[in-house]
MINUPA-269712 format. One record per residue: residue in three letters; x, y, z of N, C-alpha, C in turn. Coordinates in steps of 0.05 Angstrom, whole numbers, plus 5000, padded with zeros to 4 digits. Atoms other than C-alpha are relative to their C-alpha. Last residue first. Layout:
// residues N
ALAXYZXYZXYZ/...
***
This chain:
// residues 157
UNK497449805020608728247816501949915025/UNK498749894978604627577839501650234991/UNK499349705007599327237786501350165029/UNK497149985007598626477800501250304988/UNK496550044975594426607862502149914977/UNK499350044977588326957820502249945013/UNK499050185001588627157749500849835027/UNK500450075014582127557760501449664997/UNK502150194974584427877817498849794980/UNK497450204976590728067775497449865014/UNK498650175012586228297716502049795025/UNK500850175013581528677762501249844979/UNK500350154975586629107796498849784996/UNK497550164992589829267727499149905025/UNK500150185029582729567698502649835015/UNK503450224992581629947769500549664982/UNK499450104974589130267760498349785009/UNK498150085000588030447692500249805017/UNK501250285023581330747704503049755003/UNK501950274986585031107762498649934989/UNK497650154982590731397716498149795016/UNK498650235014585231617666501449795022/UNK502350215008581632087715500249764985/UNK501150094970588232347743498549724996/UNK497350195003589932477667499749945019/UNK499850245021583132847659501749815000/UNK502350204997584033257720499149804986/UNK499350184964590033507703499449765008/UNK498250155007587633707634500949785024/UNK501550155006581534087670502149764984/UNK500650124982587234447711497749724995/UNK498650194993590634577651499549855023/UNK500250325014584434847624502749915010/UNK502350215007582735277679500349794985/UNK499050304993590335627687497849735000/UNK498650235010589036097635500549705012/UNK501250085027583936417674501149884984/UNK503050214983587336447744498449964975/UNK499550254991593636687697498049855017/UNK500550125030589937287670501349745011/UNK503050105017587637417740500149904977/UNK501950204992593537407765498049944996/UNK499350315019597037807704499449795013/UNK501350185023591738327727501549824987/UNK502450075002594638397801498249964973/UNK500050294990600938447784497349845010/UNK498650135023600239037739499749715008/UNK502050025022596239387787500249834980/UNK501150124979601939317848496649824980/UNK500550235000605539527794499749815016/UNK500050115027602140197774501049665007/UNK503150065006601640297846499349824977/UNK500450214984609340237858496949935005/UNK499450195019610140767793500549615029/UNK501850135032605841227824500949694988/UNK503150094992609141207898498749904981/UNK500150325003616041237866497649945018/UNK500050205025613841797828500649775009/UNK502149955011611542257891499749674971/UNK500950204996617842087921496249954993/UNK498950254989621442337880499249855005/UNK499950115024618042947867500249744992/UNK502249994999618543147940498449794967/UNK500550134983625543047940497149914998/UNK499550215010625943547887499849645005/UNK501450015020622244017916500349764988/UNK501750204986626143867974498049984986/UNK498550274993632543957936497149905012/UNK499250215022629544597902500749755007/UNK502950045014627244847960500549854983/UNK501550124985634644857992496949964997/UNK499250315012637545027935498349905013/UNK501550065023633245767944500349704989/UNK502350154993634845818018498249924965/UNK501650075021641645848019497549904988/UNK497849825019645546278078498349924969/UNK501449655006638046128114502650034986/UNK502049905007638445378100499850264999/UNK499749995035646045348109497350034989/UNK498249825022645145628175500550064973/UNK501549845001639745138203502250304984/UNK503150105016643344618178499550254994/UNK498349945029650444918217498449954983/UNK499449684999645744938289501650064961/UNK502349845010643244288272499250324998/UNK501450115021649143948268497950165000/UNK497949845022652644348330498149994966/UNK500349745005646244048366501950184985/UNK502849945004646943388345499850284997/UNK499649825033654843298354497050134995/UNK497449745004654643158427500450114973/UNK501449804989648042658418502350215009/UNK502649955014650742308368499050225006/UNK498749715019658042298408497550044980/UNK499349844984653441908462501950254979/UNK503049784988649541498411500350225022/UNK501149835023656541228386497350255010/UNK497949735005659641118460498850084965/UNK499849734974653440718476501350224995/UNK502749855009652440318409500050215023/UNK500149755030659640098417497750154995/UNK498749774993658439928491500350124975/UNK501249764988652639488475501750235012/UNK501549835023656539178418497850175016/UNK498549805029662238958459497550074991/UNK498649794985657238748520502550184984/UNK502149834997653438318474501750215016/UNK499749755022659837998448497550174994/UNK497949955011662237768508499250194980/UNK499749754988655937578534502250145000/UNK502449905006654937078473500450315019/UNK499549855031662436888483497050164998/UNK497349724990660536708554501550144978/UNK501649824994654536298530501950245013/UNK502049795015658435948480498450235018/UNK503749934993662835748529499250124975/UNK502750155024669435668482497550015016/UNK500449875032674036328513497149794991/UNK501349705004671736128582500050014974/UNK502150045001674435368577498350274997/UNK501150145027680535658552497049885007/UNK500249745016681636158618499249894970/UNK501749824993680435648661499150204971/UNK501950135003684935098634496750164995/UNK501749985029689435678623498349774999/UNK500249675014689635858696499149964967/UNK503549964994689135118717499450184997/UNK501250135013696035028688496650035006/UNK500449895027698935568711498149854984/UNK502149864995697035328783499850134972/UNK503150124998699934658761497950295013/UNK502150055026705535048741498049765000/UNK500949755022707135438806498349914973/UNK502549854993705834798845499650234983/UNK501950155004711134398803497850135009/UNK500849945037716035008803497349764999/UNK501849805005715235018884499550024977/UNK502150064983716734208893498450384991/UNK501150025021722834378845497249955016/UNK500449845032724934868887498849894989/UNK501949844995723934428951499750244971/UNK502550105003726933898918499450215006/UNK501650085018732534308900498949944997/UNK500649765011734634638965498249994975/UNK502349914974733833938997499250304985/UNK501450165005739333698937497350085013/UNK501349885041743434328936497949724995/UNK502149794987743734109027498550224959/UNK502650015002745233459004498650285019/UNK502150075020750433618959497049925015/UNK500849865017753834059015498249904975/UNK502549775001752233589063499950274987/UNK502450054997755533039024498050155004/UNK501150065019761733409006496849824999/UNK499749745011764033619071498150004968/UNK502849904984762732899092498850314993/UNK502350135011767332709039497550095014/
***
């Protein structure tokens, strides 16, 4: 029996202390994702989260930008001299382009400006209408103040 005691209480001593280390392990787990969840929802640590993603994407783009560039302008400048007659034509055409949508953003810059004026002229008599129903409303108003003062304290709305 004794044999059997301190072998169970030496798997008993072995076991608290085990379970004594799993309790510390996961209370340190536990304050790991406490940590690590309060991080994710900061707003302001998301904010620098996702400034620091989009300032490295704009970095490594504007860096192969500037590695392709000169190839790019070297193969331009090629297809202009292998074809230099499209190449007028397109900027001719280009040119054309934007020639018309200049005109036709004049035209209704022009346009809009005389249907304000025809509407600042139309709108006179509704404004004199306006004014007339105004001018009624406070007759009205005068004519009903004087009937109640009139009918003195047994008149109450």
């Amino acid at each position: 029996m004794s044999t059997n005691d301190s072998v169970g209480a030496q798997d008993a001593g072995g076991t608290a202390e085990q379970l004594r280390t799993d309790v510390e392990q996961t209370r340190a787990d536990l304050g790991d994702d406490v940590t690590a969840l309060s991080e994710k929802l900061n707003p302001q640590a998301r904010v620098r989260r996702a400034v620091g993603t989009a300032r490295g994407t704009v970095m490594s783009a504007t860096s192969r930008v500037r590695q392709a560039a000169p190839r790019t302008a070297r193969q331009a400048g090629q297809g202009v001299r292998d074809n230099p007659v499209p190449v007028a034509a397109g900027a001719l055409a280009l040119v054309g382009a934007t020639a018309t949508a200049v005109v036709a953003r004049r035209r209704t810059v022009k346009a809009r400006k005389a249907a304000r004026r025809r509407t600042a002229v139309a709108s006179w008599p509704a404004l004199a209408a306006a004014t007339a129903l105004l001018a009624r409303r406070r007759t009205q108003k005068t004519r009903t103040a004087r009937i109640r003062a009139a009918a003195g304290p047994w008149f109450r709305p």
